[in-house]
ROVEXMAR-117688 format. One record per residue (C-alpha): residue number from 1; residue in one letter; x, y, z. Coordinates in Angstrom, 3 decimals, padded with zeros to 6 digits. Each point is the difference from the previous one (the first is absolute). Example, Ala and Ser with C-alpha at 12.3 -4.5 7.8 and 13.67 -1.06 7.14 Angstrom:
// residues 2
SITE  seq  type         X         Y         Z
SITE    1     A   012.300  -004.500   007.800
SITE    2     S   001.370   003.440  -000.660
This chain:
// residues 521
SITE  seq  type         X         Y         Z
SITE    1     X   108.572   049.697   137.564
SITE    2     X  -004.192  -000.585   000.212
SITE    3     X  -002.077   002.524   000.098
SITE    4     X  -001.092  -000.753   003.615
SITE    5     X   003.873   000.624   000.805
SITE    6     X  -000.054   003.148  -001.979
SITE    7     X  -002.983   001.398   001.678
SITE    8     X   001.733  -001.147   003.389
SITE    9     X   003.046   001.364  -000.696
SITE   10     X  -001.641   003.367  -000.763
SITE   11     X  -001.948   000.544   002.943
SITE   12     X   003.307  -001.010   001.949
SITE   13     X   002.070   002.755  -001.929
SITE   14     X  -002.633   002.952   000.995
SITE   15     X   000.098  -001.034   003.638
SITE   16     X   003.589   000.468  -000.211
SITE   17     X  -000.474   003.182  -001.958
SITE   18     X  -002.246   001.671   002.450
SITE   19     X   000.161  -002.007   003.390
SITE   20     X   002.941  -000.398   001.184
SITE   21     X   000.521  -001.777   003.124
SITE   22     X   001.947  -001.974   002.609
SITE   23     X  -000.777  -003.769   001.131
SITE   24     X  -002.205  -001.124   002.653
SITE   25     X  -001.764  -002.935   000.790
SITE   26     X  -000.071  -003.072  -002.706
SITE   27     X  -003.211  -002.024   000.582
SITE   28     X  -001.237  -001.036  -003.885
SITE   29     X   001.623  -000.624  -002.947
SITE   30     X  -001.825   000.809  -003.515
SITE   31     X   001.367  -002.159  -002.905
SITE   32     X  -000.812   000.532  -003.639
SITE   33     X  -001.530  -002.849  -001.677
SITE   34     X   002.907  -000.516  -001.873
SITE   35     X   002.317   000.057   002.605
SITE   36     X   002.085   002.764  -001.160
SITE   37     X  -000.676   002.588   002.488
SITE   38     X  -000.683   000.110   003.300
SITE   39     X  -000.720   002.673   003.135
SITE   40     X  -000.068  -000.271   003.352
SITE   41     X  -001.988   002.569   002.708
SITE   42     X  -002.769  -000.066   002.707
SITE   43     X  -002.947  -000.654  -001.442
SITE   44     X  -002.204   003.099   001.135
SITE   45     X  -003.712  -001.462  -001.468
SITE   46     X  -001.313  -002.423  -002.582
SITE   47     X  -003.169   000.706  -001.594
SITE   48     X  -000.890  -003.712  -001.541
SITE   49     X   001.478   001.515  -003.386
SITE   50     X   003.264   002.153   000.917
SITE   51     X   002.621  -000.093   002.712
SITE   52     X   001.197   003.269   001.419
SITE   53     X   003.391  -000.311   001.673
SITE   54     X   002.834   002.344   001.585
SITE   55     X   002.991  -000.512  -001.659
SITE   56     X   003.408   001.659   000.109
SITE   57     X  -001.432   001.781  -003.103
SITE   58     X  -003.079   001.643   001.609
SITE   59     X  -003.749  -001.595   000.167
SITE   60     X  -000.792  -001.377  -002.904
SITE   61     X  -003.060  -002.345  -001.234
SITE   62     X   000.446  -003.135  -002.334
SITE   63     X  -002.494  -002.412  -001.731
SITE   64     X  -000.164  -003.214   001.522
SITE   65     X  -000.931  -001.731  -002.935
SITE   66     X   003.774   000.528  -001.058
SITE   67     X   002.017  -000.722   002.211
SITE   68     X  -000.034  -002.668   003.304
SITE   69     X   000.722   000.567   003.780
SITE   70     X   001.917  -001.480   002.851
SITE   71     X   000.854   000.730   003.476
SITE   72     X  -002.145  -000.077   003.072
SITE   73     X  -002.093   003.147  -001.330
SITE   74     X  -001.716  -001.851  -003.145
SITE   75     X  -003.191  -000.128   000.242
SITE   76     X  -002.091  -002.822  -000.961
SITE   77     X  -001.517   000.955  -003.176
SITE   78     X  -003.141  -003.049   000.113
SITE   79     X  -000.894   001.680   003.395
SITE   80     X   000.159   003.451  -000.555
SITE   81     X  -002.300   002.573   001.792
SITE   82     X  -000.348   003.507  -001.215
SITE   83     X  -000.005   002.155   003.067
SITE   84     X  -000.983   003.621   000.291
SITE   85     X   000.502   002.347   002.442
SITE   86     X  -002.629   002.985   000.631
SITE   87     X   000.531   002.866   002.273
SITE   88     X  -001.560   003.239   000.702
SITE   89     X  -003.146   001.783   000.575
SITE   90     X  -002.761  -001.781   002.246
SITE   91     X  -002.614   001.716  -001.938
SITE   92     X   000.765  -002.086  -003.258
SITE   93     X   001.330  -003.181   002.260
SITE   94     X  -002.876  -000.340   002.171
SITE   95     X  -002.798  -000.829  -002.655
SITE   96     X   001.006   000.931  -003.347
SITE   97     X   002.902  -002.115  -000.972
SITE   98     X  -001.257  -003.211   001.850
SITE   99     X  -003.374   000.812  -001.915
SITE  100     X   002.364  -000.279  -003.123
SITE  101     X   002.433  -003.018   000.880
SITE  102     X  -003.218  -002.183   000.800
SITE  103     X  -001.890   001.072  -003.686
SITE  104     X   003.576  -000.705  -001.468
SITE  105     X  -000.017  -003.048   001.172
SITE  106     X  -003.595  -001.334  -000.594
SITE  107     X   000.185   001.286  -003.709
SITE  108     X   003.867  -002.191  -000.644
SITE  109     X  -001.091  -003.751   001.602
SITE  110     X   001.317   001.091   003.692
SITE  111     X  -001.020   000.039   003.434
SITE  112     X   000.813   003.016   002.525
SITE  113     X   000.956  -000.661   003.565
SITE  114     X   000.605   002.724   001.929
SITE  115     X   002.464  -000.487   003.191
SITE  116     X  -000.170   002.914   002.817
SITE  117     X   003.605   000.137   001.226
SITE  118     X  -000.351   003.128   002.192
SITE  119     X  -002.525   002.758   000.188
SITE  120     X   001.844   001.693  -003.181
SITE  121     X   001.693  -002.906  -001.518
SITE  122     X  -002.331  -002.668  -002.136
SITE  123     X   001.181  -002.276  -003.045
SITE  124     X  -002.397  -001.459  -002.456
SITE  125     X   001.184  -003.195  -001.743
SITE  126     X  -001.439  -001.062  -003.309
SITE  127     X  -000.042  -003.553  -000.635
SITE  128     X  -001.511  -001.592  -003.139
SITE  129     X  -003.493  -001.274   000.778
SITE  130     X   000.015  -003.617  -001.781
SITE  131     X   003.632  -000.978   001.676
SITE  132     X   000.206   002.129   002.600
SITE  133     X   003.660   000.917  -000.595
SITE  134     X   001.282   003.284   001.022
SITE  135     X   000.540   002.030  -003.106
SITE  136     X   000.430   003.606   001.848
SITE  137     X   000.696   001.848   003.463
SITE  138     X  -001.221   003.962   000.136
SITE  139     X   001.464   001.550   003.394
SITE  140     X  -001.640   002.978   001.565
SITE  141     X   001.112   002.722   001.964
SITE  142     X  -002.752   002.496   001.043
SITE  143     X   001.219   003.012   001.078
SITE  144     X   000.518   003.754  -001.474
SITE  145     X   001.364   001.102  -003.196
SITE  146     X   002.861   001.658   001.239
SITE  147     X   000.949  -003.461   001.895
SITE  148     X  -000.814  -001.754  -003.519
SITE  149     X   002.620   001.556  -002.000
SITE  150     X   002.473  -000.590   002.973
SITE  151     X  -000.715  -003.221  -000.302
SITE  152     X   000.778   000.036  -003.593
SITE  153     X   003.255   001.710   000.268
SITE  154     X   001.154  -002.905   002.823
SITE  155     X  -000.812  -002.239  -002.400
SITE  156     X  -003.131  -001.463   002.196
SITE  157     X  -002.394   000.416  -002.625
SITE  158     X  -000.940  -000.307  -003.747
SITE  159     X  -002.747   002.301  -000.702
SITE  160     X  -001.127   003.354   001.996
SITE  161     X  -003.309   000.435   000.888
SITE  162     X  -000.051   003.873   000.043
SITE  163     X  -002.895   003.049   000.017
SITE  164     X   002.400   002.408  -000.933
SITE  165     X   002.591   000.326  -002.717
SITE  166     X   003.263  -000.729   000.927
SITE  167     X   002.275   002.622   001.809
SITE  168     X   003.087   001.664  -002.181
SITE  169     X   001.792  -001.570   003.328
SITE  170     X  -000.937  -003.132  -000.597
SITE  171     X   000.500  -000.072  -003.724
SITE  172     X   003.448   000.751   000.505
SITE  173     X   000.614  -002.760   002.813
SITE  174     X  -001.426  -002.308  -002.346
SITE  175     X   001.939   000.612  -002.834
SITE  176     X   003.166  -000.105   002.349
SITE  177     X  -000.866  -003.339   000.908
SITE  178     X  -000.416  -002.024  -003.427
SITE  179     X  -004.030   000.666  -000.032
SITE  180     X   000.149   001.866  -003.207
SITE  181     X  -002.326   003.606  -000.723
SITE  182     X  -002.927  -000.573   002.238
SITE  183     X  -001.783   003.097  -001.881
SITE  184     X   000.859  -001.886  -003.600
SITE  185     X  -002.291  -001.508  -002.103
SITE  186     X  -001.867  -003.794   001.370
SITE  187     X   001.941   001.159   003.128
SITE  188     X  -003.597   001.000   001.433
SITE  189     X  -003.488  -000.617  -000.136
SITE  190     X  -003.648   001.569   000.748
SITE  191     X  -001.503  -003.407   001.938
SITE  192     X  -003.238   001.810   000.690
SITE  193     X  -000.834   003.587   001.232
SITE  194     X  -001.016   001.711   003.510
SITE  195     X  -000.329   003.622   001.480
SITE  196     X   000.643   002.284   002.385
SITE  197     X  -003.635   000.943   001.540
SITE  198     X  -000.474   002.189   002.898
SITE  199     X  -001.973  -001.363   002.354
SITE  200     X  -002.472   000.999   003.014
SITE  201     X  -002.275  -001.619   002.939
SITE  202     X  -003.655  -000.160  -001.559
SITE  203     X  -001.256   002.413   002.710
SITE  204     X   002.938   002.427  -001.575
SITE  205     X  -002.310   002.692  -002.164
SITE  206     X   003.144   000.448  -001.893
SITE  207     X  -001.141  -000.828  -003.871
SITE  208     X   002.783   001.001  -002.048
SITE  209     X   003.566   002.153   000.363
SITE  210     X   002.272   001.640  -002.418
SITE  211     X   003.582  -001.808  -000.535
SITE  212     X   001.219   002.897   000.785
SITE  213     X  -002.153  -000.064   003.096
SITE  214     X   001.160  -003.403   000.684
SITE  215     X   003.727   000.280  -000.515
SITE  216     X  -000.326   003.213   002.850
SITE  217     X  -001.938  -001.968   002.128
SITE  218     X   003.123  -002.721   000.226
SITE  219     X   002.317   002.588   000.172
SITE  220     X  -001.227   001.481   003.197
SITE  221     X  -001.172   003.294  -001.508
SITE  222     X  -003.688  -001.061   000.531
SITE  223     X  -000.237  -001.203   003.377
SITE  224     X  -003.675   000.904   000.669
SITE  225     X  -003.194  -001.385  -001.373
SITE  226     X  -001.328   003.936   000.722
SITE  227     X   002.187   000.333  -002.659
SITE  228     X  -002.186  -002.188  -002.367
SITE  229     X  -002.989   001.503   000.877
SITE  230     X  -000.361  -002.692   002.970
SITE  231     X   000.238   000.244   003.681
SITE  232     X   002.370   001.447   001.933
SITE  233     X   001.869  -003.331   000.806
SITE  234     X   003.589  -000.974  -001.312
SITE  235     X   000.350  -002.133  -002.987
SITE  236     X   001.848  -003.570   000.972
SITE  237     X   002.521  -001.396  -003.021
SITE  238     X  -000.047  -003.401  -000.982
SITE  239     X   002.156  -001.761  -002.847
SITE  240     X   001.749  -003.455  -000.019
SITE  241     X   003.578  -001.008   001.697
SITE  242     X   002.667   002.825  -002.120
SITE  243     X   001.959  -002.888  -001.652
SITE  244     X  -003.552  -001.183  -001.947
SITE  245     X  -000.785   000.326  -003.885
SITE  246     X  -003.226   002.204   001.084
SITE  247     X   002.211   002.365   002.558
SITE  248     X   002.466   000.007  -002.395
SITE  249     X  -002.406   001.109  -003.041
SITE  250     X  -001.689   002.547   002.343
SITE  251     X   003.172   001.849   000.294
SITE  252     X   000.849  -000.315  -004.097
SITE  253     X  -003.555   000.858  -001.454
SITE  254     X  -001.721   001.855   002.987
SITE  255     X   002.651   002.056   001.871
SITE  256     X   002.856   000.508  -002.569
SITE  257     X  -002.251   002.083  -002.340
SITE  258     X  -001.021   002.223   002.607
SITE  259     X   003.652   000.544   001.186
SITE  260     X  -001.124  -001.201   003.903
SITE  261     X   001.805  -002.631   002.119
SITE  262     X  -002.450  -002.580   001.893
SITE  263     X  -000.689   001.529   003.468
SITE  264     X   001.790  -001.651   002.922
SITE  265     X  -003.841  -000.548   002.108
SITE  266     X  -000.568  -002.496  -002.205
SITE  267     X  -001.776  -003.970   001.013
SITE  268     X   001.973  -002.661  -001.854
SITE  269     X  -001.922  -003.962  -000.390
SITE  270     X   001.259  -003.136  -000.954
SITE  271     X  -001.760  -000.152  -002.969
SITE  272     X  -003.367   002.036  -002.014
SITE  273     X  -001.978  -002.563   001.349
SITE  274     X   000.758   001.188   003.396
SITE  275     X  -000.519   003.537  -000.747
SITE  276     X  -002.991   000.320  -001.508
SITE  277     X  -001.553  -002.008   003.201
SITE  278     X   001.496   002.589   001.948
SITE  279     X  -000.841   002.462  -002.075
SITE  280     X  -003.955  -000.858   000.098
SITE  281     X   000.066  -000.075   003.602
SITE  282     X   001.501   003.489   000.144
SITE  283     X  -002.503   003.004  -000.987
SITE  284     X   003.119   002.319   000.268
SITE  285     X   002.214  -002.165  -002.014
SITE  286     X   000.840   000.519  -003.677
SITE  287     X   002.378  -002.661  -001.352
SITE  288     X   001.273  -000.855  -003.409
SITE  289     X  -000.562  -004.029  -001.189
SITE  290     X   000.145  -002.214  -002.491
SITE  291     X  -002.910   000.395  -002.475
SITE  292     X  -000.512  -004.200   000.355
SITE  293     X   000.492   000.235   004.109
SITE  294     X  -002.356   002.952   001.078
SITE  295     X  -002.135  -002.273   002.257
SITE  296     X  -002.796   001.558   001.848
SITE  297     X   001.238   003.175  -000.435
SITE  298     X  -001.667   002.794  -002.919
SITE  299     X   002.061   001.137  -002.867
SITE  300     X   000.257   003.508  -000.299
SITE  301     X   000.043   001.730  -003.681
SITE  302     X   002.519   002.136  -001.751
SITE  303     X  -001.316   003.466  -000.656
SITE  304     X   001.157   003.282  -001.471
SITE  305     X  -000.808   003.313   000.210
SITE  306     X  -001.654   000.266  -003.561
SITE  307     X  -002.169  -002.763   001.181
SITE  308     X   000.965  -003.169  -001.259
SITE  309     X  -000.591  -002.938   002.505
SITE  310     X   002.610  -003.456  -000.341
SITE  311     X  -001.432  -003.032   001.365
SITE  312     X   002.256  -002.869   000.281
SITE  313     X  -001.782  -002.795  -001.943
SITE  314     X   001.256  -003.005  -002.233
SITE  315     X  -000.615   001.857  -003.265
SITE  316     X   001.976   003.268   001.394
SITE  317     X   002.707  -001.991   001.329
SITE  318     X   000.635  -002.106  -003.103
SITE  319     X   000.233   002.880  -002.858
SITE  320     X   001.912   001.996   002.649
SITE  321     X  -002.769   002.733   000.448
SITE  322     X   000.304   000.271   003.512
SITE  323     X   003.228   001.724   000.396
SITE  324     X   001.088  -002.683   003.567
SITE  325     X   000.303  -002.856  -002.547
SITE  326     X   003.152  -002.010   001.687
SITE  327     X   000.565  -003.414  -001.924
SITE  328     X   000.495  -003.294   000.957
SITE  329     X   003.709  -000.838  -001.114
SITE  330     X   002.234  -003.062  -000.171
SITE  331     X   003.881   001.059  -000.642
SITE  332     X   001.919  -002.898  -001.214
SITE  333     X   004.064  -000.107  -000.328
SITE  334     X   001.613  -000.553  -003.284
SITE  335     X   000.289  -004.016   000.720
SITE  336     X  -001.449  -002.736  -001.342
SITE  337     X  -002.935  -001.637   001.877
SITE  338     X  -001.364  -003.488  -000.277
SITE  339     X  -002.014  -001.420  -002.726
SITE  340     X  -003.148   000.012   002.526
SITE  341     X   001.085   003.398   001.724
SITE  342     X  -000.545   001.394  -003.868
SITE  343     X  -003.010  -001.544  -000.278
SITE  344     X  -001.558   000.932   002.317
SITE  345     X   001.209   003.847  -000.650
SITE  346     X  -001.492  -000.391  -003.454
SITE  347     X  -003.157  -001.368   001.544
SITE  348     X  -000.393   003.208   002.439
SITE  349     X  -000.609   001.831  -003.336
SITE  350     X  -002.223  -001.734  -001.312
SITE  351     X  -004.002   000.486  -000.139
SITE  352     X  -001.156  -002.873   002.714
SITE  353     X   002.805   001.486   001.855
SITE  354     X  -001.851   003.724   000.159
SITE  355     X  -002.806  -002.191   001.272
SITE  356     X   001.499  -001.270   003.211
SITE  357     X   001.301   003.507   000.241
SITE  358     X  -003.484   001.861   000.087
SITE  359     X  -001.115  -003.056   001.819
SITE  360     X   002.171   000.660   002.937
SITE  361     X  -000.857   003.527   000.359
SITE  362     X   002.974   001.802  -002.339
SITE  363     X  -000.358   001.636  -003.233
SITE  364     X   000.745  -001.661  -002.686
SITE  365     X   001.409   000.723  -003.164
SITE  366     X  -001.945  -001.459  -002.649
SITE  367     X  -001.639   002.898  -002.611
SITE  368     X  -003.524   001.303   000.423
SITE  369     X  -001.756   001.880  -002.439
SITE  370     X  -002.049   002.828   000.936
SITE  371     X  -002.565   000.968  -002.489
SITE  372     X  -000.220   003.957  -000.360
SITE  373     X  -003.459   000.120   001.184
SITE  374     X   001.614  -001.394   004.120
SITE  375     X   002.454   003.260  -000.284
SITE  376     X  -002.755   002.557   000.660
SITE  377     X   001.447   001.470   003.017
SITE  378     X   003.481   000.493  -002.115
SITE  379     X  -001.474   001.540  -002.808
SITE  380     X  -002.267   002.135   002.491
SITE  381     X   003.277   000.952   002.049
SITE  382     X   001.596   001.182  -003.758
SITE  383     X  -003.195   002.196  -000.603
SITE  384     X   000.048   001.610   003.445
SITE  385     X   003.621   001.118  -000.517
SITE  386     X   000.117   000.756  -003.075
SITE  387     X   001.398   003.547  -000.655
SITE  388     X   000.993   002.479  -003.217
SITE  389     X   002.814  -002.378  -000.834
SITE  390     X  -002.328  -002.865  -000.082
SITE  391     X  -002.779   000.662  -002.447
SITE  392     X  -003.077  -001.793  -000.676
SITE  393     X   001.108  -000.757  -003.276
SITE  394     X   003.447  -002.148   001.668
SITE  395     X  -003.122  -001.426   002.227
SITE  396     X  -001.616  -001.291  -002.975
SITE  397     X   002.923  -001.021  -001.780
SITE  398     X   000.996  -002.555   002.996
SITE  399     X  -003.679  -001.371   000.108
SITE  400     X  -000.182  -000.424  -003.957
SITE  401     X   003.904  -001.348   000.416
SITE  402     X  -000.988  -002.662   002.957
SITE  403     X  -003.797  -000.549  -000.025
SITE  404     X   000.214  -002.762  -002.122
SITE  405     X   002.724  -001.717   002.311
SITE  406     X   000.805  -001.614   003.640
SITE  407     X   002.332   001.351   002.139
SITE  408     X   002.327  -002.931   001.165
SITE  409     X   000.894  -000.175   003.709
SITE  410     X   003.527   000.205  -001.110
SITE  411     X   001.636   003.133   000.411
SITE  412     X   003.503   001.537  -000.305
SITE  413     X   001.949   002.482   001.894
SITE  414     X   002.977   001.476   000.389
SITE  415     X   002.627   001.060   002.234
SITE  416     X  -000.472   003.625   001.528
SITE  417     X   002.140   002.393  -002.023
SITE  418     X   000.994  -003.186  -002.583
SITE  419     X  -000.777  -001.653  -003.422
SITE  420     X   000.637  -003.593   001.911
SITE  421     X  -003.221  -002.142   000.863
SITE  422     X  -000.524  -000.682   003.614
SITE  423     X   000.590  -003.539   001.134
SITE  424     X  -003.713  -000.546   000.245
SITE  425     X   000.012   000.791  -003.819
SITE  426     X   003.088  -002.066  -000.878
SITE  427     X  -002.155  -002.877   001.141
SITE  428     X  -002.748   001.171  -002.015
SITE  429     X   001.855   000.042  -002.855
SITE  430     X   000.954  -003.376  -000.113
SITE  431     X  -003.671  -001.395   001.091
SITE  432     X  -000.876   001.969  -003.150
SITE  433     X   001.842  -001.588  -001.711
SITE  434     X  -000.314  -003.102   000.408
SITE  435     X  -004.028   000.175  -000.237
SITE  436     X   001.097   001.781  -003.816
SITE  437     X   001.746  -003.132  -000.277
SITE  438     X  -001.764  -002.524   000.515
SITE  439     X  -002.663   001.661  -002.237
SITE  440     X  -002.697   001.517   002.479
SITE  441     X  -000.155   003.220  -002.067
SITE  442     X  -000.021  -001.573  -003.256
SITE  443     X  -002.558   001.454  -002.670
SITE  444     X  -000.306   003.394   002.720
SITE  445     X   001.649   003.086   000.333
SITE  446     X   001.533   001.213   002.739
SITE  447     X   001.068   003.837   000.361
SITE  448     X   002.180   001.395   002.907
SITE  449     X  -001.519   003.337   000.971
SITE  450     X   002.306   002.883   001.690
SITE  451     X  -001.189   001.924   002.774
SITE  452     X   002.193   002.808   002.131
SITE  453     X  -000.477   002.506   002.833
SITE  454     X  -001.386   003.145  -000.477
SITE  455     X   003.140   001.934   000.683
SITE  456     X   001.146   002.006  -003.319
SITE  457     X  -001.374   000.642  -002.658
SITE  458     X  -002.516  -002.050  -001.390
SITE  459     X   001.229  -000.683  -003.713
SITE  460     X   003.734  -000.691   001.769
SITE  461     X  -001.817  -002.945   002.050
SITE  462     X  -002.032  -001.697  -002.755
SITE  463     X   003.737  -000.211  -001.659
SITE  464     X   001.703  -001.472   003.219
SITE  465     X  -002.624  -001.929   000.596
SITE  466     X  -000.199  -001.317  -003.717
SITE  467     X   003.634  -000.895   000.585
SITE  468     X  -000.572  -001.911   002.773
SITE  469     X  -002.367  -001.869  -001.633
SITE  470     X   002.260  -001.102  -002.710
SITE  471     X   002.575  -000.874   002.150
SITE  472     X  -002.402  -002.901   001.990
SITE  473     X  -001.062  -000.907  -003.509
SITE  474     X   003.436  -000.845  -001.035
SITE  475     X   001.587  -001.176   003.472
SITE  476     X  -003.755  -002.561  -000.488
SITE  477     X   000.656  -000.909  -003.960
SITE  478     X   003.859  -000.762   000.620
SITE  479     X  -000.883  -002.378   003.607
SITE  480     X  -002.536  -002.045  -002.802
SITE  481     X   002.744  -001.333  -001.805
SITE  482     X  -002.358  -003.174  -001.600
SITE  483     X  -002.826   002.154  -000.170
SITE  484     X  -002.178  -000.085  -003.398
SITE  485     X  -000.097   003.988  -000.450
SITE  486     X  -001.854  -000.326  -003.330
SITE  487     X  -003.239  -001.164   001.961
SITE  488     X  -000.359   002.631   002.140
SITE  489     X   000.086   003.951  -000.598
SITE  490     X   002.197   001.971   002.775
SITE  491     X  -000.051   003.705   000.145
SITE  492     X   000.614   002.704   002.148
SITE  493     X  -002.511   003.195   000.994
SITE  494     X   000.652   002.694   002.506
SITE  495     X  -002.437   002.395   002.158
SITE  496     X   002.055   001.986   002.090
SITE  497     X  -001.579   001.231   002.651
SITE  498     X  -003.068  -000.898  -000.999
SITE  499     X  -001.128  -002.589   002.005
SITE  500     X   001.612   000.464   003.602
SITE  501     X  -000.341  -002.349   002.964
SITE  502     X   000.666   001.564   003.137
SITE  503     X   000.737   004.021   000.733
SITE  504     X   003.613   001.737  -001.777
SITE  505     X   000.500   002.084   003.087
SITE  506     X   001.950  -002.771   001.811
SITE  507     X   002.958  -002.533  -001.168
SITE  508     X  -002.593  -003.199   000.276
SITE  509     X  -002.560   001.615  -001.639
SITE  510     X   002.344   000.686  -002.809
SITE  511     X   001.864  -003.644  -000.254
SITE  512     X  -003.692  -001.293  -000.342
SITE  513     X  -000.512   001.710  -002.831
SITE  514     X   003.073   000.177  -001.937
SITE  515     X  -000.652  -003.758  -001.728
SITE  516     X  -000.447  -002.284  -002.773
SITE  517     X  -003.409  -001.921  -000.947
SITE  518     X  -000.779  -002.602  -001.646
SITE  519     X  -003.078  -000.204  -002.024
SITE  520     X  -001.730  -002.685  -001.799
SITE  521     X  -002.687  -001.034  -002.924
């Protein structure tokens, strides 16, 4: 028997292993090369490279390089199109991905034309420019995140476009239905970042608020701007339609911590957009937006009662400073996609890619140093805090330890009450990694710096915090698998408490500063 029949033969015994089945519809037939084995089943997909068919066996996927097909479902392998379907949040639909699709295709030889099939339906086919022949179709559903992964699970969609991590619901649904671990690794990626800001009318006098503040303002136990220090009128809620990535985050990141439900009185809109012109309009509104959709409405900063002040800016945002950080995902199932579909995935990582992304108004991820001497207001923040379990001397350490470095714009955190990264930091894991391997570092040194909250004892955080540091370290050195490790120095440091970022007497201020930095020279 050939090898090819071997390897067929294989893949057939583990279907019959693990997927057992009864027979349905016949519309392809798969033939080894050699003739000696063949399978029949409805051909669920072809990719230009693999067929994926239901069988009596279970789903199963096949190289189409070894085998041939016939029946009435074959396609026509000179002709084929790689087709992707999109669906999700409007937010990332509207402006972001077609920013991306029409850079992907001017960098690969193609031309982009878009076709508007409804108000929240539009395709973009990508046809190469010398011939003119269609090489790819991308379909688009705008809509909300929760309708996204709906999508997904009724198999109406390829890729999620999501600004929230996936539900334990619908991790569970999707397993259940073939799509694999939704929260495994390359099931997910950071496309770009956004935030939650609070927002006001500009004749609002309101200049910054509290989370916790914020979260009781949504939850109907502030109800008067009297309350605030304002006038004695009633505060009027605004945040996007319930089933959106931004509604949706509100609730995780804003109201969960504080233990508060969203009050009933509250103004849903279509879409941030929406909102925030609302919002500008109303002088007794407040609403919560996206950080790229706030309009002509004024962003209103994060405070704390030891006096720290978080403005939502780019920098913030992208090292995860400000504590509303909500990133930009796409959630893929475990199935093959198209040659181009890949492609263009790969592309969305890459640095002309975090180009169009700052371009059209997102933050991107592509690192930024930030020289010591730009950090004033951090290391002013550390000295104003400072108490008897931060001496002077740990002061002096940190500056002798990272004046001669740049803080990257990469940053790693963690779970609350967990040793696992978040899913922002996943991401950043692997975009570290690949910049270690393809040699950006080389001839530097690079040191991952632990920070924690100042709850306990300081000596006990420097040591959890030290962990923590070695554990991104490692997670980063085993992602950069060709990386050249003898070129550049990696370390790991740890401060503690040292250096906090927001106040420790709520649950945001303490997530913002239990962290991992990276530093560079």
């Amino acid at each position: 028997m050939s090898k090819l029949c071997a390897a067929f033969c294989a893949a057939l015994f583990l279907c019959l292993v693990f997927l057992p089945g009864q027979a349905s519809a016949q519309d392809v037939t798969l033939t080894s090369l050699d003739g000696a084995v063949e399978i029949e089943g409805t051909l669920l997909g072809f990719d230009g490279e693999f067929y994926r068919l239901e069988t009596i066996y279970g789903e199963i996927t096949i190289d189409a390089s070894g085998v041939s097909c016939e029946g009435p479902g074959c396609p026509n392998l000179e002709s084929f199109v790689a087709e992707m379907r999109v669906s999700g949040s409007a937010t990332m639909g509207e402006v972001l991905m077609p920013a991306l699709i029409e850079a992907f295709a001017l960098r690969n030889g193609l031309v982009a034309t878009r076709d508007q099939q409804a108000p929240d339906r539009f395709s973009y086919a990508l046809r190469d420019r010398e011939t003119g022949v269609e090489k790819g179709l991308f379909h688009f559903h705008n809509t909300t995140t929760t309708e996204g992964f709906a999508d997904l699970l009724a198999d109406e969609s390829d890729i999620v476009m999501s600004l929230r991590e996936v539900r334990p619901s619908e991790v569970r649904a999707a397993r259940e239905a073939g799509l694999g671990d939704l929260t495994g690794p390359n099931r997910s990626r950071v496309l770009a970042l956004d935030a939650l800001v609070p927002i006001v009318s500009p004749r609002n006098p309101l200049t910054a608020i509290s989370p916790v503040q914020l979260a009781r303002i949504f939850g109907g136990e502030i109800t008067n701007w009297l309350q605030l220090g304002g006038p004695d009128a009633p505060i009027v809620l605004h945040l996007p339609v319930a089933e959106s990535g931004v509604a949706q985050s509100t609730q995780d990141k804003l109201m969960a911590p504080a233990r508060l439900d969203l009050a009933r009185e509250v103004t849903r809109h279509a879409t941030s957009a929406v909102l925030a012109d609302v919002v500008a309009d109303d002088v007794l509104g407040i609403g919560i937006a996206s950080f790229s959709e706030t309009g002509n409405a004024r962003p209103v900063m994060l405070s704390g009662r030891c006096g720290f002040q978080l403005r939502a800016t780019r920098l913030a945002i992208k090292t995860e400073d400000y504590p509303l950080t909500a990133p930009m995902f796409l959630y893929l199932p475990a199935r093959r996609l198209p040659k181009l579909a890949r492609d263009f995935l790969t592309f969305t990582r890459s640095d002309p890619a975090q180009i169009v992304i700052r371009r059209a108004g997102f933050v991107d991820q592509a690192p930024e140093e930030v020289p010591i001497n730009d950090q004033g207001d951090r290391f002013a923040n550390a000295i104003t805090v400072a108490g008897g379990e931060t001496p002077l001397a740990e002061l002096k350490r940190l500056v002798r330890v990272l004046g001669s470095r740049s803080r990257l714009s990469t940053s790693f955190r963690f779970r609350a009450g967990s040793t696992l990264l978040d899913a922002q930091s996943l991401s950043n894991v692997q975009q570290l990694a690949r910049s270690l391997e393809a040699g950006k570092y080389d001839t530097r040194a690079i040191l991952f710096v632990g920070f924690s909250d100042g709850n306990g004892p300081a000596e006990g955080n420097r040591a959890i915090a030290a962990k923590r540091a070695a554990v991104v370290r490692d997670a980063v050195v085993a992602a950069a698998e060709t990386a050249h490790f003898d070129r550049v120095v990696v370390d790991t440091e740890a401060f503690g408490e040292a250096l906090p970022l927001a106040c420790d007497d709520t649950a945001w201020g303490r997530q913002a500063n239990r962290r991992v930095e990276v530093w560079v020279r």
